[in-house]
C-alpha positions in Angstrom: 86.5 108.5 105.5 88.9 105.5 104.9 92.3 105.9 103.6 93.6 104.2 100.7 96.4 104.1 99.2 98.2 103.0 95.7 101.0 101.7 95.7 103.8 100.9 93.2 105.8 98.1 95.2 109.1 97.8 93.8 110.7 94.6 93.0 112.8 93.0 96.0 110.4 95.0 98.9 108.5 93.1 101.2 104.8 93.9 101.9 105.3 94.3 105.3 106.2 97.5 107.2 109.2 95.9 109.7 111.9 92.6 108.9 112.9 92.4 112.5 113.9 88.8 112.1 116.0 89.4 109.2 119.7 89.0 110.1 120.5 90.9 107.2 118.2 94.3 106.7 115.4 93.9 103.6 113.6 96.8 101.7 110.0 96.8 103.8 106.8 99.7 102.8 108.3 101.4 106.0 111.6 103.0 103.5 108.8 104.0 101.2 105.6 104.8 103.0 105.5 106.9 106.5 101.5 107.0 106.8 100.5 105.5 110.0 97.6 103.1 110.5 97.8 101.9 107.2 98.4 98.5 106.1 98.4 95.9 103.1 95.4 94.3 101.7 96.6 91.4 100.3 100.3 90.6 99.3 102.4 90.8 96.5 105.9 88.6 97.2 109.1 89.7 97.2 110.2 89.2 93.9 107.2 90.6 92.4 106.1 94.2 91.1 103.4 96.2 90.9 100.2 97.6 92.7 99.5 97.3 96.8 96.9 98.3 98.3 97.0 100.1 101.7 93.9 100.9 103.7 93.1 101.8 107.3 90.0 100.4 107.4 89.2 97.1 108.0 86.1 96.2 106.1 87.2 97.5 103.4 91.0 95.5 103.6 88.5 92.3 104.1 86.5 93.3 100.2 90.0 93.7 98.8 92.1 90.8 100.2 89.2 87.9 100.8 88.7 85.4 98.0 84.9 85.4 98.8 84.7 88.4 97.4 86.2 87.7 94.0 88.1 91.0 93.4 89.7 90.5 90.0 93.7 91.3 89.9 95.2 92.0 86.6 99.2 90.9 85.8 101.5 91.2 83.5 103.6 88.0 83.3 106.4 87.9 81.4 107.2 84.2 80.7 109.9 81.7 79.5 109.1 80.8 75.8 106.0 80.9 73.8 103.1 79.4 75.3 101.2 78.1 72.9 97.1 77.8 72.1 97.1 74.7 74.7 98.9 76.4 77.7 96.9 79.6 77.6 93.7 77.5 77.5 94.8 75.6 80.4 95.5 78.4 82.3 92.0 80.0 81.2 90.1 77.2 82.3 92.3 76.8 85.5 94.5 73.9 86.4 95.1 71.8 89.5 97.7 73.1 91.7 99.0 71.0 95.0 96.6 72.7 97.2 93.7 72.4 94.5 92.2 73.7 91.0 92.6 77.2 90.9 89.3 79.0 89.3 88.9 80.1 85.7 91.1 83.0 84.4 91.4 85.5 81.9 94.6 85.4 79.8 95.7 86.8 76.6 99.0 87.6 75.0 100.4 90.8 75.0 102.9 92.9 73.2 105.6 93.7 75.6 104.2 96.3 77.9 106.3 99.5 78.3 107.6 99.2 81.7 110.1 100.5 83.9 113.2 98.5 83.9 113.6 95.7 86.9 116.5 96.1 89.0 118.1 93.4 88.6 117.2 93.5 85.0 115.9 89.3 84.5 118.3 87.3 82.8 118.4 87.5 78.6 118.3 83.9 76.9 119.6 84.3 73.3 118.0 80.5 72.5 114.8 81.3 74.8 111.8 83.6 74.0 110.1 85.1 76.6 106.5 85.9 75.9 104.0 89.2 77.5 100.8 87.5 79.0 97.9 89.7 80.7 96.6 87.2 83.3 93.4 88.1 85.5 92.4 86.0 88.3 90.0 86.3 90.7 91.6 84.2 93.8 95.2 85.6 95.2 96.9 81.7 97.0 100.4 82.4 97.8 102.9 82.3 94.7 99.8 81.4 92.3 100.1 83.1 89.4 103.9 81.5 89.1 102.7 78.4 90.1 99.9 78.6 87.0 102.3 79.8 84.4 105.0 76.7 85.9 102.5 74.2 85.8 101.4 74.9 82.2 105.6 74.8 81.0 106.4 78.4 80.9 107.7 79.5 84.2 107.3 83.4 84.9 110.4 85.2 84.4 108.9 88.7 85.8 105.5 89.5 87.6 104.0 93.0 87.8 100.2 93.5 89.5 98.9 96.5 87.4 95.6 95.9 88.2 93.1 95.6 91.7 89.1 95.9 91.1 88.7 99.2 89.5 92.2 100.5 91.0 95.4 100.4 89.0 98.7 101.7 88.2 98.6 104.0 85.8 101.6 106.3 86.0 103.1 105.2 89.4 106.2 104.6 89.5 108.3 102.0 91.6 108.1 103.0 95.1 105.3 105.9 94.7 102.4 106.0 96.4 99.1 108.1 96.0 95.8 108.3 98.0 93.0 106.3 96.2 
């Protein structure tokens, strides 16, 4: 049977197991995950939150990770100011990035979810909203769910994956982990 594991990446953790090139030591899965042969499908950048994958098997890293397969990945985007009916078409028809139009995605404002808090909490604006969006994509290019919200004027503030294919979340918190 294949492993797979959930994971609850906290924010400033790389999705990588060692940072020997670092001259300064950085949070890796290694301080939160001691499972061997496992490793990420996909990423999720430092400065981001939310559900990893882990597998140990390699076909089934390929379905998860690979854009040919489409695997839909659910976020909630937390977003400077109030994006209005224009922005959230943009981003549901899919705009053109620098490396190229991303596909169609879902997106719809939210209510602010009821998350853990961020540490460091992100920075409080008395003259800016921030606005909840749940944003679905089925495409994962490097930074690209902060380069859609950018390019439509509302530059994400916080970024938390809560949801893979049929594998999500739930009641993980930061840096737990649980067999799939």
């Amino acid at each position: 049977m294949p492993r797979l594991i959930l994971f609850n990446k906290p924010f400033d953790v790389l999705s990588q197991f060692t940072d020997a090139r670092s001259p300064t030591p950085r949070a890796t899965l290694s301080d939160f995950i001691d499972v061997p042969r496992v490793y990420p499908a996909g990423r999720l950048d430092r400065d981001s939150e939310g559900l990893l994958l882990l597998t140990d098997d390699g076909a089934l890293q390929a379905r998860i990770s690979n854009p040919a397969f489409k695997a839909p990945k659910t976020y909630l985007v937390q977003v400077e100011g109030d994006p209005d009916a224009t922005a959230l078409s943009a981003l549901a028809r899919g705009v053109t990035l620098k490396d190229g139009p991303t596909r169609p995605a879902q997106v719809r404002r939210i209510d602010t979810p009821a998350l853990w808090p961020r540490v460091p909490p992100v920075r409080f604006r008395k003259t800016v909203p921030d606005t909840w969006l749940e944003l679905t994509i089925t495409e994962g290019r490097n930074r690209q769910v902060r380069r859609m919200t950018a390019h439509v004027g509302h530059p994400t503030l916080r970024l938390v994956r809560w949801r893979i294919g049929d594998w999500s979340l739930d009641d993980l918190a930061p840096g737990e982990w649980r067999d799939g």
